[in-house]
BALUM-334284 format. One line per field, with one value per residue: residue number from 1; y, z, x of N, C-alpha, C in turn. Coordinates in Angstrom, 2 decimals. Example, Ala and Ser with C-alpha at 12.3 -4.5 7.8 and 13.67 -1.06 7.14 Angstrom:
2
pos: (1 | 2)
nyy: (-5.69 | -2.25)
nzz: (7.80 | 7.08)
nxx: (13.19 | 12.85)
cayy: (-4.50 | -1.06)
cazz: (7.80 | 7.14)
caxx: (12.30 | 13.67)
cyy: (-3.30 | 0.03)
czz: (7.80 | 7.87)
cxx: (13.20 | 12.90)
// end
This chain:
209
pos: (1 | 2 | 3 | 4 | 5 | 6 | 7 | 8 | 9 | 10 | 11 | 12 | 13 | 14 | 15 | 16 | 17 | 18 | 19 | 20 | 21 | 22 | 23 | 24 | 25 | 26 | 27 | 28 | 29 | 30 | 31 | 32 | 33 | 34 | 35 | 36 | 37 | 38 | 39 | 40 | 41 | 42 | 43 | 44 | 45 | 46 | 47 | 48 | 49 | 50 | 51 | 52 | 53 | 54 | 55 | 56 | 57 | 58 | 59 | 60 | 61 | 62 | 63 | 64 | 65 | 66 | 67 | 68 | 69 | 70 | 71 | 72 | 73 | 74 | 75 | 76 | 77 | 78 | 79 | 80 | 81 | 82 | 83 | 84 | 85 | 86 | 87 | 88 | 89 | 90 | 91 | 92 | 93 | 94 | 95 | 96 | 97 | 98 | 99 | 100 | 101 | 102 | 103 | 104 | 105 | 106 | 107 | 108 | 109 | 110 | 111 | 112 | 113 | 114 | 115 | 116 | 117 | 118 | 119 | 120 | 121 | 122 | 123 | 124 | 125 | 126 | 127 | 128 | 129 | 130 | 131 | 132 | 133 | 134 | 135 | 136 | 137 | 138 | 139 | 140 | 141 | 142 | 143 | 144 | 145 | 146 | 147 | 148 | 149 | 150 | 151 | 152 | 153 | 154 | 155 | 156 | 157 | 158 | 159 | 160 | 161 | 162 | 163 | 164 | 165 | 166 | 167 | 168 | 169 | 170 | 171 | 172 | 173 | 174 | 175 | 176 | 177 | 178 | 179 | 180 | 181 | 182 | 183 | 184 | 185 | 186 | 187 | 188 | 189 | 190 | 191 | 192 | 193 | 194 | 195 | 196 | 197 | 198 | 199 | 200 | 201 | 202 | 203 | 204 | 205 | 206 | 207 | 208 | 209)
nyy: (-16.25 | -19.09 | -19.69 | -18.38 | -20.00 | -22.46 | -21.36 | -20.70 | -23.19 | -24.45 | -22.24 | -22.92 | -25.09 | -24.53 | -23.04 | -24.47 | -27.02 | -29.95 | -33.29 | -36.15 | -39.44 | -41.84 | -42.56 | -42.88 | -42.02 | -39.93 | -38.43 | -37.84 | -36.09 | -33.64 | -33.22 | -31.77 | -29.85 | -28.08 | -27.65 | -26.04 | -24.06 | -22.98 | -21.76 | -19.04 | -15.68 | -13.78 | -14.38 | -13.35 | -14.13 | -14.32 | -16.08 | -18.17 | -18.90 | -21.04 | -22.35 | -25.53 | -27.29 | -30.40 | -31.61 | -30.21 | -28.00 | -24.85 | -22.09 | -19.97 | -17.84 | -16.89 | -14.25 | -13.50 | -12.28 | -12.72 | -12.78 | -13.93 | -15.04 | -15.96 | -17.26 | -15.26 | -14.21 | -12.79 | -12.16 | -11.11 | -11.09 | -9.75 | -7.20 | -8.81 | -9.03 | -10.47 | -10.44 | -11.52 | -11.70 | -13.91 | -13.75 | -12.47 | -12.70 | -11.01 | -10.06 | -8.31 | -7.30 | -5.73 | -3.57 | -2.39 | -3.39 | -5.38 | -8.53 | -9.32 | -11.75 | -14.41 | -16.25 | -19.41 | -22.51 | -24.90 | -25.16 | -25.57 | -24.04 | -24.44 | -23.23 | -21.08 | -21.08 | -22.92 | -25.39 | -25.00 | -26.55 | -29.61 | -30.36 | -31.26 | -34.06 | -36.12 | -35.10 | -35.69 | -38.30 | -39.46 | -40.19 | -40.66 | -40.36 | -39.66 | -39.70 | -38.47 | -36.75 | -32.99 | -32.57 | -33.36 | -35.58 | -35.25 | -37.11 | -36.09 | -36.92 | -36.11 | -37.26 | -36.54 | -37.16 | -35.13 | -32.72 | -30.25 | -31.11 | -33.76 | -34.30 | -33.40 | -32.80 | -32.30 | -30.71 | -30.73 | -28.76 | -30.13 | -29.05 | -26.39 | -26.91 | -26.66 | -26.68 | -25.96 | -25.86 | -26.70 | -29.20 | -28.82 | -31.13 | -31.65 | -32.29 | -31.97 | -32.94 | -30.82 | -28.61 | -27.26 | -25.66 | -24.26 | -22.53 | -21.14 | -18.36 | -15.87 | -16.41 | -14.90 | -15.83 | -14.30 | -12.12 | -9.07 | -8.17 | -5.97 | -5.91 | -5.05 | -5.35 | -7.64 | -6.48 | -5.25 | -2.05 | 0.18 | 3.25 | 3.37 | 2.95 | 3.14 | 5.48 | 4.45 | 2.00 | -0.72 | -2.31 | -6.13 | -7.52)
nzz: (-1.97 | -2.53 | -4.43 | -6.22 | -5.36 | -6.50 | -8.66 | -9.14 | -8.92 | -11.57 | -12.99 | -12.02 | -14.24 | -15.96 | -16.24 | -15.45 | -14.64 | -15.18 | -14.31 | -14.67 | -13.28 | -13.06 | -15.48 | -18.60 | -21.07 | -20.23 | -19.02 | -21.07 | -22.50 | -20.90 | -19.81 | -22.70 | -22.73 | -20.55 | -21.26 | -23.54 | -22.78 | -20.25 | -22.60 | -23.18 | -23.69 | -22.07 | -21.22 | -22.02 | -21.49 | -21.84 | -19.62 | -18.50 | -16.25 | -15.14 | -12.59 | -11.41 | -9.35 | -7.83 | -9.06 | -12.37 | -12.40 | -12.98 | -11.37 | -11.40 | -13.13 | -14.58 | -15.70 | -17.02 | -16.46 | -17.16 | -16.26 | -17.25 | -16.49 | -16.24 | -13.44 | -12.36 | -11.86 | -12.35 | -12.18 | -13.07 | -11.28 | -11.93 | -9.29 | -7.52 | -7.42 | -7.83 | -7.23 | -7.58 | -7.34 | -6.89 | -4.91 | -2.79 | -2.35 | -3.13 | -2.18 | -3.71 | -2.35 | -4.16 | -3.19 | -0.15 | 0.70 | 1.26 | 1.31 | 2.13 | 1.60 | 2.20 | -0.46 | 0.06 | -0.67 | 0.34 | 1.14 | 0.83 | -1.26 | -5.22 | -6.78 | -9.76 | -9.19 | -7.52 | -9.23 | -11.19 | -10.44 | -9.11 | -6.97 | -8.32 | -8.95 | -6.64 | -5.80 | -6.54 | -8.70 | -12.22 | -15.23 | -18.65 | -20.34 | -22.51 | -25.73 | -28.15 | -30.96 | -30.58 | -28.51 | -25.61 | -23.27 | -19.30 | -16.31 | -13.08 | -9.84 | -6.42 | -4.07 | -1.49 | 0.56 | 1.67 | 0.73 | -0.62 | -3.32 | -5.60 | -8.09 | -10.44 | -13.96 | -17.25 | -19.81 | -22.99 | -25.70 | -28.84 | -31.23 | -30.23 | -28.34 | -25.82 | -22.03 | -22.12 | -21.43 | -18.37 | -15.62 | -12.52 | -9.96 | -6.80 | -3.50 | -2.25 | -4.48 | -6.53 | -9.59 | -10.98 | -14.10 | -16.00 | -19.11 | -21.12 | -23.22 | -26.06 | -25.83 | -25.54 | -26.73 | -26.54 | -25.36 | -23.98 | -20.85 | -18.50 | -15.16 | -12.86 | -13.03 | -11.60 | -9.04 | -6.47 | -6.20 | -3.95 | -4.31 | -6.67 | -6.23 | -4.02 | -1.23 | 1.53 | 1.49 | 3.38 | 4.31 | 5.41 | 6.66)
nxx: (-3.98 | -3.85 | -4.39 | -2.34 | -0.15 | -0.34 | -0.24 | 2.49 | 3.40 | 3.01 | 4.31 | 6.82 | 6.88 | 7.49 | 9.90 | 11.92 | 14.26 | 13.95 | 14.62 | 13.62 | 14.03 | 12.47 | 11.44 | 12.91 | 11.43 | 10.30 | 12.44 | 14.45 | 12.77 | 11.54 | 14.59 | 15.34 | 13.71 | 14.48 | 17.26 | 16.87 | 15.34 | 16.91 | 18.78 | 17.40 | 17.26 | 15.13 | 12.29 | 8.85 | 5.31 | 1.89 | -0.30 | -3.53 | -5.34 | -7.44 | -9.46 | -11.17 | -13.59 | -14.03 | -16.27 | -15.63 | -16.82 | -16.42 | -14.94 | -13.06 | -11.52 | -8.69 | -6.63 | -3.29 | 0.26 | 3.63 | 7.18 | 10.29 | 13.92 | 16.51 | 17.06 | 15.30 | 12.14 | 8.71 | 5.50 | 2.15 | -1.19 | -3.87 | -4.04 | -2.29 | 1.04 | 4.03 | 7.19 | 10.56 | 14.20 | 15.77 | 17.27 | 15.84 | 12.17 | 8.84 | 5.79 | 2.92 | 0.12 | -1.65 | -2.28 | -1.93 | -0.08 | 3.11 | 4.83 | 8.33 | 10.39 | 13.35 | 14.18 | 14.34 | 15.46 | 15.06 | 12.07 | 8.51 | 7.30 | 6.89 | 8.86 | 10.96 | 13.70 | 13.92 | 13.80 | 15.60 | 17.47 | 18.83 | 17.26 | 14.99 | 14.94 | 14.77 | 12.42 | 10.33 | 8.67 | 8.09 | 6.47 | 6.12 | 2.96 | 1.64 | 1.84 | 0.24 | -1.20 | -0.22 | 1.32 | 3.48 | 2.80 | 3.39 | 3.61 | 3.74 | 4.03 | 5.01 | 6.99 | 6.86 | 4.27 | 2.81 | 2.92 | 0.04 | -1.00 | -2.12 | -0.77 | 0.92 | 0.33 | 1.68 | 2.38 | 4.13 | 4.54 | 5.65 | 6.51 | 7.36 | 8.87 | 8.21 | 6.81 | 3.78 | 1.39 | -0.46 | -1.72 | -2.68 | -4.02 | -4.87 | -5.40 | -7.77 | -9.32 | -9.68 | -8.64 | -6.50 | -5.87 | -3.47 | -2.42 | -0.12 | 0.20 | 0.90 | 4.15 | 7.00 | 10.33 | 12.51 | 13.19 | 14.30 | 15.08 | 14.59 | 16.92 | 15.75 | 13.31 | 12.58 | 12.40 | 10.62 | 9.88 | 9.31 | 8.52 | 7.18 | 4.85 | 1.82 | 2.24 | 1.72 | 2.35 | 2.79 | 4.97 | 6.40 | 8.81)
cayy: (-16.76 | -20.43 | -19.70 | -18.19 | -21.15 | -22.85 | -20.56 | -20.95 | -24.55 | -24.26 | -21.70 | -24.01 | -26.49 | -23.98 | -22.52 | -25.00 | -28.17 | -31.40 | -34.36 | -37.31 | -40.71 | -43.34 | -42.93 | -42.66 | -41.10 | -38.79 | -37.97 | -37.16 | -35.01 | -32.92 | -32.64 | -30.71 | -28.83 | -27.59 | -27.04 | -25.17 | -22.44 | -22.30 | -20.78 | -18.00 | -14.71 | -13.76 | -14.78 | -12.97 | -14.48 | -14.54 | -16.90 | -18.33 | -19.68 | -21.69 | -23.31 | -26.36 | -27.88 | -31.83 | -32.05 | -29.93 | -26.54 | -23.79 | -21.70 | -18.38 | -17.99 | -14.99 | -13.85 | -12.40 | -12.13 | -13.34 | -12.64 | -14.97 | -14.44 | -17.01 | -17.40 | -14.17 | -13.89 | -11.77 | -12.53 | -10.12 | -11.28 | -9.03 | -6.29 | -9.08 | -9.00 | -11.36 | -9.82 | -12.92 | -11.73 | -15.28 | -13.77 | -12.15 | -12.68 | -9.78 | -10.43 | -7.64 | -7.81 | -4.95 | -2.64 | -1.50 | -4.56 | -6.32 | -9.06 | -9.60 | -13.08 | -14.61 | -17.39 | -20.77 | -23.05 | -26.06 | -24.72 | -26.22 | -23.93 | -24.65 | -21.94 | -21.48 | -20.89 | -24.85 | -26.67 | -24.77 | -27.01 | -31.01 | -31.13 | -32.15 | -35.85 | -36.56 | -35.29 | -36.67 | -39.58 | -38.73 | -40.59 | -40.16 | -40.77 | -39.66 | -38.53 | -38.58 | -35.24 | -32.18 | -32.56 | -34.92 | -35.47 | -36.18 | -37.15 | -35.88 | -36.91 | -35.86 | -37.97 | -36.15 | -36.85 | -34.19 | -31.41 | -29.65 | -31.57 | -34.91 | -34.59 | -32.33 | -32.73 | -31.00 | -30.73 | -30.37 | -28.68 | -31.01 | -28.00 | -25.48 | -27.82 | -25.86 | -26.86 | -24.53 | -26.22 | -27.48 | -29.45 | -29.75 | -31.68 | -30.68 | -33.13 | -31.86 | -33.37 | -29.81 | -29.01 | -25.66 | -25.41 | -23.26 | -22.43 | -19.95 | -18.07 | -15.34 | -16.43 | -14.38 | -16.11 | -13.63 | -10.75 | -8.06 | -7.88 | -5.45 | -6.67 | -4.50 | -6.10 | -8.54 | -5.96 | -4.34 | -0.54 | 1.16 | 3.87 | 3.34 | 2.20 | 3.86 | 5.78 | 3.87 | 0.53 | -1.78 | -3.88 | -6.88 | -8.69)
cazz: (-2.05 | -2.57 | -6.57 | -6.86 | -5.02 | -7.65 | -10.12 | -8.90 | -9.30 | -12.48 | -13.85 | -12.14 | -15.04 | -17.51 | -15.76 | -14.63 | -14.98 | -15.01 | -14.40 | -14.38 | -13.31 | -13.26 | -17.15 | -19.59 | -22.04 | -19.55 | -19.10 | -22.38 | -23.36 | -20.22 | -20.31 | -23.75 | -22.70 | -19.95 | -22.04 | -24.57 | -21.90 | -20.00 | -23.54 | -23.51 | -23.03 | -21.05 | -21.93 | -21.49 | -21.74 | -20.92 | -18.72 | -18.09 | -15.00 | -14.58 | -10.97 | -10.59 | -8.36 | -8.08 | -10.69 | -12.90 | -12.52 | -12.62 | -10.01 | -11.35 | -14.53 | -14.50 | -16.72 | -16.37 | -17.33 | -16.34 | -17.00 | -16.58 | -16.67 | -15.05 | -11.94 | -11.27 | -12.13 | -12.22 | -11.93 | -12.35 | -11.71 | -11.33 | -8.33 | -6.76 | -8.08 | -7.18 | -8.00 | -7.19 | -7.76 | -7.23 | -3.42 | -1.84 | -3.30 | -2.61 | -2.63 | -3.25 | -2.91 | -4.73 | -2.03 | 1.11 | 1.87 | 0.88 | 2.07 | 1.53 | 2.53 | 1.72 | -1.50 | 0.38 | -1.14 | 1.20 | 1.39 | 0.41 | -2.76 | -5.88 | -7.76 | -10.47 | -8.18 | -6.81 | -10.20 | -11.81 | -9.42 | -9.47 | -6.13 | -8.95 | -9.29 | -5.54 | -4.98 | -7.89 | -10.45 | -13.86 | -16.29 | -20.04 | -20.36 | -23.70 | -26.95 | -29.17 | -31.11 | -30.59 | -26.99 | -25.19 | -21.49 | -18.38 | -14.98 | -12.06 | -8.60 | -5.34 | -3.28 | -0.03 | 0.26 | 2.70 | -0.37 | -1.19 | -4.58 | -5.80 | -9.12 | -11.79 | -15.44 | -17.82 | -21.43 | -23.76 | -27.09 | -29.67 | -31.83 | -29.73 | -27.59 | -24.23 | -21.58 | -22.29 | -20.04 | -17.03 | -15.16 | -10.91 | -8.73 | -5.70 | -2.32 | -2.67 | -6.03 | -7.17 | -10.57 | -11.38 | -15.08 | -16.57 | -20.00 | -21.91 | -24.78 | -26.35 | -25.33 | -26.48 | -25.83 | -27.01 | -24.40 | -23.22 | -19.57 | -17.31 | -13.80 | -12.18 | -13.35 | -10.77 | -7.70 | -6.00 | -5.86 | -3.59 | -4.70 | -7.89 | -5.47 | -2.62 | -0.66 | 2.75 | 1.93 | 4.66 | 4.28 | 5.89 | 6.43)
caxx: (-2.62 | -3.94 | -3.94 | -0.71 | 0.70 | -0.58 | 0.43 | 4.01 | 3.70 | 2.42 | 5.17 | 7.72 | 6.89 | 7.45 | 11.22 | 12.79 | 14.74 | 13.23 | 15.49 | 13.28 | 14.90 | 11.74 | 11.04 | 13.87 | 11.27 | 9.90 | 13.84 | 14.47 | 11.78 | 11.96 | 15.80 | 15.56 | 13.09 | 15.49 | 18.06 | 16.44 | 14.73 | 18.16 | 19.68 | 17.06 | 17.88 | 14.39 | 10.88 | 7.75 | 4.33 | 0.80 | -1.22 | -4.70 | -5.18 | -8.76 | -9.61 | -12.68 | -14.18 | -14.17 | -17.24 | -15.67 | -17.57 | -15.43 | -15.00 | -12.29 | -10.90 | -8.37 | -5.42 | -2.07 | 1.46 | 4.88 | 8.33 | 11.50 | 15.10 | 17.68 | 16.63 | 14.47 | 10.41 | 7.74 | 4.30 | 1.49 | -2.40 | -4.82 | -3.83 | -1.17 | 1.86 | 4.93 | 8.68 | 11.66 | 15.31 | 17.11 | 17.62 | 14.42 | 10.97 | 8.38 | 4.15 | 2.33 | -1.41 | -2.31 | -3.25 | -1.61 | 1.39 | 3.72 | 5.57 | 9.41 | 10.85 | 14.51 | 14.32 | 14.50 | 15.84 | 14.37 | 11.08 | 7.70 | 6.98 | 7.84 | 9.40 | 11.81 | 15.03 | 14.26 | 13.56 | 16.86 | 18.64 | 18.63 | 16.04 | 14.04 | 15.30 | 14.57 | 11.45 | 8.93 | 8.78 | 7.85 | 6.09 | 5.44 | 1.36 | 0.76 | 1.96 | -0.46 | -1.10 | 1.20 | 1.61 | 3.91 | 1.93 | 4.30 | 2.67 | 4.68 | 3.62 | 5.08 | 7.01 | 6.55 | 2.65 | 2.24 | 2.36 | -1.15 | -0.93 | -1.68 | 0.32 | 0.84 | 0.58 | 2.72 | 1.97 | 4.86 | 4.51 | 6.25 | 6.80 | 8.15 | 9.43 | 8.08 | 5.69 | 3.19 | -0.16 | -0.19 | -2.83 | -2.51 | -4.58 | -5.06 | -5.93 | -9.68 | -9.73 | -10.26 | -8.08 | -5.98 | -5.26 | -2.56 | -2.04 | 0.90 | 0.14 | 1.94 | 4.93 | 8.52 | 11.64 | 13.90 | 12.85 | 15.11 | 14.04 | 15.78 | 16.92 | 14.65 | 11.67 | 12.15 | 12.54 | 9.54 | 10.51 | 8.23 | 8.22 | 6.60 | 3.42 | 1.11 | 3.21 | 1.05 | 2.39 | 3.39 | 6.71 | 7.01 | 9.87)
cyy: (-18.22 | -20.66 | -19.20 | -19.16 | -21.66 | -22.73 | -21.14 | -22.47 | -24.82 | -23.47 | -22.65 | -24.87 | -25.68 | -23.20 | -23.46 | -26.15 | -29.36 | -32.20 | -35.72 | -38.77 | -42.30 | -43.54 | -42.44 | -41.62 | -40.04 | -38.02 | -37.21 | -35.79 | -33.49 | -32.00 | -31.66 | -29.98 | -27.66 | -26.81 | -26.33 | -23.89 | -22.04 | -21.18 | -19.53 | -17.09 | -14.27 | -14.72 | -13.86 | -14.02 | -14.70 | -15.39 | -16.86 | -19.01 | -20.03 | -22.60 | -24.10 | -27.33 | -29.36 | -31.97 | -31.39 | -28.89 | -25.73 | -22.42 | -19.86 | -19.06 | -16.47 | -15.57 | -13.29 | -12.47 | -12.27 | -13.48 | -13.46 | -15.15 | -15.48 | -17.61 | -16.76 | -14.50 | -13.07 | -12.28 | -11.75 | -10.57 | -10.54 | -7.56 | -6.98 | -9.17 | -9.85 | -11.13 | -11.00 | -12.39 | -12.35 | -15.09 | -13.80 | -12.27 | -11.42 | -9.80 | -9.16 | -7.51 | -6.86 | -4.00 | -1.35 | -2.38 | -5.38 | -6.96 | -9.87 | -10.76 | -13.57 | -16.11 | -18.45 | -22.47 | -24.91 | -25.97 | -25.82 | -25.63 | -24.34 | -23.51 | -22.29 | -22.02 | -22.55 | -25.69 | -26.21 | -25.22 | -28.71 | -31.52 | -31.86 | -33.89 | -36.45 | -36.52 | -35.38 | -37.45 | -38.92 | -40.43 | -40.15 | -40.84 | -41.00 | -39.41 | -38.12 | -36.44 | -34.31 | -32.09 | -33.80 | -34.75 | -36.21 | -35.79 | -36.78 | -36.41 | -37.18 | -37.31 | -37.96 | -35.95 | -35.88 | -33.10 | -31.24 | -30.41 | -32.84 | -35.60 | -33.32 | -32.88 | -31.77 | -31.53 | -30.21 | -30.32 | -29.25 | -29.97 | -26.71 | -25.70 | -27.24 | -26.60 | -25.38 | -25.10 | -27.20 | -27.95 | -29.78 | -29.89 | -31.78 | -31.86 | -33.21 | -32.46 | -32.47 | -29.60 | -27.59 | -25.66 | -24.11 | -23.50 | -20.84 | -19.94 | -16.84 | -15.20 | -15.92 | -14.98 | -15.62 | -12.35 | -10.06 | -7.67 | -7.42 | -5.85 | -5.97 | -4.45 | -6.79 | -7.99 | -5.27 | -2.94 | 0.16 | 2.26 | 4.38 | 3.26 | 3.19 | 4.30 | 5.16 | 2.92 | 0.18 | -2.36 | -4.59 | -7.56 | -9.75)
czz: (-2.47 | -3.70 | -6.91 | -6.31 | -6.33 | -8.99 | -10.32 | -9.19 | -10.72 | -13.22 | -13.54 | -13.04 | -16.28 | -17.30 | -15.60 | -15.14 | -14.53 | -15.88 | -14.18 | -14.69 | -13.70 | -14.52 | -17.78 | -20.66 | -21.37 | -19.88 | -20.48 | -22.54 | -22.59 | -20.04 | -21.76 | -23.41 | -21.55 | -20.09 | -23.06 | -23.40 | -21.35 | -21.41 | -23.90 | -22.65 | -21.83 | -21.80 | -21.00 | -22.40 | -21.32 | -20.47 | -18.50 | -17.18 | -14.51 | -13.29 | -11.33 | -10.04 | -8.84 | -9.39 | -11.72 | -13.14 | -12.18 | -11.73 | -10.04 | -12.12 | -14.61 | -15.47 | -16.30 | -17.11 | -16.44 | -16.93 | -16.20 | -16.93 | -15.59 | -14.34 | -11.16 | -11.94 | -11.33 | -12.43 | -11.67 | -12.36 | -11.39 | -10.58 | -8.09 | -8.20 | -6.87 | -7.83 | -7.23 | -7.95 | -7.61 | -5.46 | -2.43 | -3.33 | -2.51 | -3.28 | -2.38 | -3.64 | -3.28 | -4.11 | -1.36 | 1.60 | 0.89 | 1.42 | 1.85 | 2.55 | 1.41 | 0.79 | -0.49 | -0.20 | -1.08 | 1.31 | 0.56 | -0.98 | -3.44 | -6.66 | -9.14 | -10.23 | -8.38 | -8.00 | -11.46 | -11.10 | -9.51 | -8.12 | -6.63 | -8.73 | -7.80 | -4.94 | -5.94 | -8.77 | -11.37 | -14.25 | -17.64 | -20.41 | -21.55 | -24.84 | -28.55 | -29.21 | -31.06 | -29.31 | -26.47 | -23.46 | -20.65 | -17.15 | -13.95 | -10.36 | -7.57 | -4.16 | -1.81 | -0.32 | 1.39 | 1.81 | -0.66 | -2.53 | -4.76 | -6.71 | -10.22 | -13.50 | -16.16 | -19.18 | -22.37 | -25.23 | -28.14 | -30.39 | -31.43 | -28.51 | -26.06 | -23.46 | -21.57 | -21.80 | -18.89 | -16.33 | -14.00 | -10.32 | -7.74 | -4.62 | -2.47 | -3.80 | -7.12 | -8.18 | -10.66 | -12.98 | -15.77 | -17.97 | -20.72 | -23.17 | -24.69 | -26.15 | -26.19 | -25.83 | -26.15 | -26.20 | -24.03 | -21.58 | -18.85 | -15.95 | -12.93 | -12.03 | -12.43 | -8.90 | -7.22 | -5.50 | -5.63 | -3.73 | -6.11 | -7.48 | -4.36 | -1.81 | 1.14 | 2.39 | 2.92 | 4.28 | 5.04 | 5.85 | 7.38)
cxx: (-2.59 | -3.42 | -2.75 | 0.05 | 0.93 | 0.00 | 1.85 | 4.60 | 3.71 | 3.92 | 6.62 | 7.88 | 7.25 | 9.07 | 12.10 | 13.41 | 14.39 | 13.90 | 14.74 | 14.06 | 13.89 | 11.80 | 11.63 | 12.87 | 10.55 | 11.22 | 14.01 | 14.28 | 11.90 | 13.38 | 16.05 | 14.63 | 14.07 | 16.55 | 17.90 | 16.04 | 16.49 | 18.53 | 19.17 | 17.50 | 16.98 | 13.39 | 9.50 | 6.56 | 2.58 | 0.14 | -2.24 | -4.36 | -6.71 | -8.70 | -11.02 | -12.60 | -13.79 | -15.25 | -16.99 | -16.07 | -16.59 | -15.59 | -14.09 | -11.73 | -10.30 | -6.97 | -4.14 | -0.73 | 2.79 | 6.06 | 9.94 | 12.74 | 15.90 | 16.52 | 15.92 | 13.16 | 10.14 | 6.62 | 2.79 | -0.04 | -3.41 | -3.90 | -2.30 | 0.18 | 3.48 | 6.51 | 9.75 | 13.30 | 16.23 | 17.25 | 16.14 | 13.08 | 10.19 | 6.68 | 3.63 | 0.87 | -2.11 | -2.88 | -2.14 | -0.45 | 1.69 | 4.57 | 6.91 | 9.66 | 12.17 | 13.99 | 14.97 | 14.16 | 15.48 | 13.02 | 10.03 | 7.06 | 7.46 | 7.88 | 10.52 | 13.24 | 14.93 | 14.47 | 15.14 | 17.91 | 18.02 | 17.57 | 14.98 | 13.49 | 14.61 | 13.01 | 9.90 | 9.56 | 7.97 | 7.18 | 5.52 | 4.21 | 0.90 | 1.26 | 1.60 | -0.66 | -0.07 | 1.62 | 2.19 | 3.38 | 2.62 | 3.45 | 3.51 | 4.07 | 4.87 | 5.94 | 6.67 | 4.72 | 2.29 | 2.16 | 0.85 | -1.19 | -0.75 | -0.72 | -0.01 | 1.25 | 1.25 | 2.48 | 2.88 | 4.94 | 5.77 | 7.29 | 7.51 | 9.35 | 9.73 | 7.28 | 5.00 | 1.77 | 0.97 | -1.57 | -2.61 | -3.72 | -4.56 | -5.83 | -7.43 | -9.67 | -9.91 | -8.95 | -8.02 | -5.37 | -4.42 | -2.04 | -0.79 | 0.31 | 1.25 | 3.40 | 6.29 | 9.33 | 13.00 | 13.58 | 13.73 | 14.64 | 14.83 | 15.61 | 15.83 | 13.12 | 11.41 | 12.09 | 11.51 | 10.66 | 9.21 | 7.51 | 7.73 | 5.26 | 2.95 | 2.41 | 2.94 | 1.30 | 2.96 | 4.26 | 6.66 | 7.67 | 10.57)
// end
């Protein structure tokens, strides 16, 4: 569950709205990116997701796919799979359980739900680092230092004008990279993409709620 935190942080940078106040050209760049995803209809796309260590040695390198619509996602890596319909989210770890819990809104993840809302502005500064090449590089760090995370990078393609990497740092020093490829942003995605329906699954799963 550590890495789909992660993950979640990670696709947060690629859903959501980012209002940065410290750096006007952080602001900017972010704000159209915002406003450009808002106007899609869905988007599907696939994901790498590399984890290493402080020196750099990598540690799990896995794949997957993720679909995003308003305010709902989907999330599938491996076995687990993570369904979010704006109300209840629903983890299922590929087995024998899954665990439904109500979208909170205050909470310590970050999801899409939170960053399609202005909590942004309050709880990180921004800076624009880099923009050399096709990538414009904004630094985000955390005002509440009690988060799992020292800061997250976000890598915004010039050209498509998405964040499509992501780089978080992590208290250990250890480093979760996330990249999008194939990404469609003209998707048809029916609402039910984002609902776990049991009965599509083991008929011995567990619900918790």
């Amino acid at each position: 569950m550590k890495k789909i935190y992660y993950l979640l942080v990670a696709l947060a940078m690629v859903a959501g709205s980012a209002r940065a106040q410290n750096d006007p050209n952080a602001k900017k760049i972010l704000d159209a990116v915002s406003a450009k995803l808002k106007a899609y209809k869905g988007i599907n796309a696939s994901f790498n997701l590399v984890s290493k260590g402080r020196t750099g040695k990598v540690n799990n390198n896995v794949a997957g796919k993720i679909s995003i619509k308003g305010n709902k996602y989907y999330i599938k890596q491996g076995g687990t799979e993570i369904f979010s319909d704006g109300n209840k989210t629903w983890n299922y770890n590929g087995n024998d359980e899954v665990t439904v819990s109500t979208v909170d809104a205050d909470g310590q993840t970050l999801t899409p739900q939170k960053l399609l809302t202005n909590f942004y502005d309050k709880d990180f500064t921004y800076k624009l680092v880099s923009s050399a090449g096709s990538y414009n590089e904004i630094q985000m760090t955390p005002n509440d230092k009690r988060k799992n995370f020292q800061r997250v990078n976000v890598f915004v393609d010039k050209a498509k004008m998405m964040i499509t990497k992501a780089r978080v740092l992590d208290k250990s020093n250890n480093t979760i990279e996330f990249n999008l490829s194939n990404i469609n942003t003209s998707a048809s995605i029916p609402d039910n993409t984002f609902v776990f329906d049991v009965k599509k699954y083991r008929k011995n799963i567990e619900v918790i709620e």
